[in-house]
N, C-alpha and C positions, 0 to 999 in steps of 0.2 A: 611394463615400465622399468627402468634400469638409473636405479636409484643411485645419485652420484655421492660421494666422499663429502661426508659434511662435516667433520675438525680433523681434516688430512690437513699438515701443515700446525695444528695447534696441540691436539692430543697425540700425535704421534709424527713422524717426520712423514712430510708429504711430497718425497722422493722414491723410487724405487728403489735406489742402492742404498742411500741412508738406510730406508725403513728396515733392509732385510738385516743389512750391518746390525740396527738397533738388536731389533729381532734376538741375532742371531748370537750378541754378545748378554742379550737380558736371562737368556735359555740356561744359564749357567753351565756347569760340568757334563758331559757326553753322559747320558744315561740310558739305559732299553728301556723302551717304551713299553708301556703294557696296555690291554684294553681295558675300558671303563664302559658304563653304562652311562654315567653325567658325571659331566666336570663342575665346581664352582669356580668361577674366576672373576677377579675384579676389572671393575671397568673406567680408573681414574686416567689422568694422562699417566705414557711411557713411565718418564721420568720417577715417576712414583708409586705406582702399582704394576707395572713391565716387568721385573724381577718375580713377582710372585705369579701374576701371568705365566711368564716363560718356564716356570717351571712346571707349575701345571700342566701345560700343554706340553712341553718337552716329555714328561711322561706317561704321557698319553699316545696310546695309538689315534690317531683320527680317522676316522673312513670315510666313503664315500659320500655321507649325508650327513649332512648337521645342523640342528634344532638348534637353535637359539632363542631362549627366552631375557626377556630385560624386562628392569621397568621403566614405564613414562615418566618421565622428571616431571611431564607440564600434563595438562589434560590431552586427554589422544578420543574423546568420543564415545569410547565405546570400553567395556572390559579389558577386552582380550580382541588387538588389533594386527591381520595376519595381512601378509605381503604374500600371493600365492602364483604371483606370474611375473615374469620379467628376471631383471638377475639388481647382482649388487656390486660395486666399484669400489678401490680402492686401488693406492699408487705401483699392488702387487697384481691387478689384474679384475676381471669380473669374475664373482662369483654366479653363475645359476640358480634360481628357485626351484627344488624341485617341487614341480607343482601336483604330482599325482598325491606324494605323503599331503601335501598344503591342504589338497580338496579332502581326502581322506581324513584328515583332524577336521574340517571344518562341517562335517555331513554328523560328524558323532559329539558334534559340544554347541550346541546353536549360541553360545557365549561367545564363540570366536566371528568378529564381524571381517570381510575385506574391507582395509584401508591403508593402502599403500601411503598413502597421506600422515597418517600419524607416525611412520618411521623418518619422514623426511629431516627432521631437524631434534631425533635422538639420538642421541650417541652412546646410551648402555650397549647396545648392538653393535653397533659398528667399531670398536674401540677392537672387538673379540676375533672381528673378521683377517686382518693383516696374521695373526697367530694360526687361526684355522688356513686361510692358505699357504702360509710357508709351510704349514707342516704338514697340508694333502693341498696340491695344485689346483687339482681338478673337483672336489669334494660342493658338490653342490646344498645349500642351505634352503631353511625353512626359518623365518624372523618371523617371533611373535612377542609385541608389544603388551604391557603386562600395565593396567591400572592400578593407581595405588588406592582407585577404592574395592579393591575385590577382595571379600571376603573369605573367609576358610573354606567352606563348601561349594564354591564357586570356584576354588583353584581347585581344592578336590575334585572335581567335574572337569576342568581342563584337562589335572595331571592322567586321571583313568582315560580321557578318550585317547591323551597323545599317548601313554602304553598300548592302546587297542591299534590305534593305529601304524606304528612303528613293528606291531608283532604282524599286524595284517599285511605289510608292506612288503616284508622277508629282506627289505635291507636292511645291512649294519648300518646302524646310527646312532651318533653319539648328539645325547642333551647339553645343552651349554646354560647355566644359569647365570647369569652376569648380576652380580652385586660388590658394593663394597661396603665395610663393616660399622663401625661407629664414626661417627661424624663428629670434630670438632670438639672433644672433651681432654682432656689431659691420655696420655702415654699409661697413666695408670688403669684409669677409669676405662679406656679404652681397652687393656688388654683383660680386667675385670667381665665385664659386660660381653667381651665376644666370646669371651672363652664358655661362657654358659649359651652362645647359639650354638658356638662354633659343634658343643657338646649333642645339641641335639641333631645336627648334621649328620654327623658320625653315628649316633645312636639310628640314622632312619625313623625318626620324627618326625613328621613333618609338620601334624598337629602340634607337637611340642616346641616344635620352632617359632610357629606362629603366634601360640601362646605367648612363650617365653619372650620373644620380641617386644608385646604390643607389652603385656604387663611390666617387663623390666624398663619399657621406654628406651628399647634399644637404637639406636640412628640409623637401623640397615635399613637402606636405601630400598635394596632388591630380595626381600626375606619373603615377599609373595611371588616373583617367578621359584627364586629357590624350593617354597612350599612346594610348588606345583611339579618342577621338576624332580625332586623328592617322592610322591608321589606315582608321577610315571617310570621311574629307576626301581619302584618297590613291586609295581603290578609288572616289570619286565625282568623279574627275579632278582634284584640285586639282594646281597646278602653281608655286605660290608661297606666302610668307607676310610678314609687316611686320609688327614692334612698334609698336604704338602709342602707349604710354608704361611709363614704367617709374619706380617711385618705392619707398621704405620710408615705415614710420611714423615714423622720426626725423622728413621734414617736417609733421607735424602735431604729435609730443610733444616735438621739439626733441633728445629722446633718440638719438644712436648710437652708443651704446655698445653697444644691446640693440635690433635693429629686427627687424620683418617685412617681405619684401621683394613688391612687389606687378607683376603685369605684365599687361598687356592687348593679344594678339597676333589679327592676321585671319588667316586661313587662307583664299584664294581659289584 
């Protein structure tokens, strides 16, 4: 199945030369990329999470395969819903599934169901995809659809199979966790509340994320792909993290009274 562009045109320019131009001016200042193990990145339109996007991924090496976790905004059926064949569209080209890593996660977490179905009309994923190819062409993905009812030990059991399986595969691969921060609260409150996820991010938390979220009544949208790719970055050795940037939408609508808060963190 080859899952077409669904807010190409709305969440980002659904041109080819527009999108790269966007792309390519959000990426800010020339910098060397380094590798990561998981990126965090937000998934609002361009206009307002694109700047901290770009940077993330601008220093980020990307390689040839890449995990993508989101979450469902709506119900998607199942947990944890994988797309393991076919490829993915956007106005930069199709992406590939690789489907060897796909079936490999899914033989080791019986949590993850195929349903190409529930990525049709989400866009935490697809928002991340125009970034990962400008900056690997050819770099084929794995999209896994993330419920907002799944609990701690239920992504713990996603995050160790996708380490198992990413070590067992010998490709480089980088995790993509797609969230954005607080929702909707004032520019204070906002930068209050993230900077205690933002803290356990960094710390390699993942437990403490999930915590920290549900009890502070934080508005991350995507704090349970995050958990989980956390998780699999810890069981594939990572031993550090850095923000990259951190911004709301008050700096693009001038609004903080009511912002989203957005973050883009390496996981090496």
């Amino acid at each position: 199945m080859i899952r077409k562009a669904f807010v190409a045109g709305q969440f980002y320019p659904g041109d080819e030369e527009r999108l790269r131009r966007t792309i390519d001016e959000m990426s800010g200042p020339p910098v060397t990329p380094k590798k990561a193990i998981a990126i965090i990145s937000p998934h609002a339109g361009y206009a307002y999470s694109g700047p901290v996007a770009g940077a993330v991924f601008s220093s980020t090496i990307v390689p040839g395969t890449v995990v993508i976790l989101g979450p469902g905004h709506g119900e998607i059926g199942s947990l944890f819903a994988i797309q393991s064949l076919g490829g993915w569209l956007t106005p930069l080209g199709e992406s590939p599934i690789e489907a060897d890593l796909a079936s490999g996660i899914r033989k080791r977490c019986a949590l993850v169901v195929e349903d190409a179905q529930a990525h049709l009309w989400e866009h935490s994923l697809e928002v991340q995809l125009p970034f990962i190819q400008y900056h690997r062409k050819d770099a084929a993905i794995v999209p896994i659809c993330v419920s907002h009812d799944a609990g701690y030990r239920q992504l713990e059991t996603l995050g160790r199979a996708l380490a198992e399986a990413i070590r067992d595969s010998s490709r480089e691969t980088l995790i993509v966790a797609s969230t954005d921060m607080s929702h909707y609260v004032s520019q204070k409150s906002a930068e209050k509340k993230d900077r205690l996820a933002i803290r356990k991010v960094l710390d390699l938390d993942p437990a403490g994320l999930f915590e920290t979220v549900t009890e502070e009544r934080i508005s991350m949208c995507g704090y349970q792909p995050t958990a989980a790719a956390l998780v699999a970055a810890i069981g594939l050795g990572a031993s550090g993290a850095e923000l990259v940037r951190y911004q709301t939408s008050g700096e693009t609508t001038g609004d903080y009274a009511q912002v989203v808060g957005y973050a883009g963190i390496r996981v090496f």
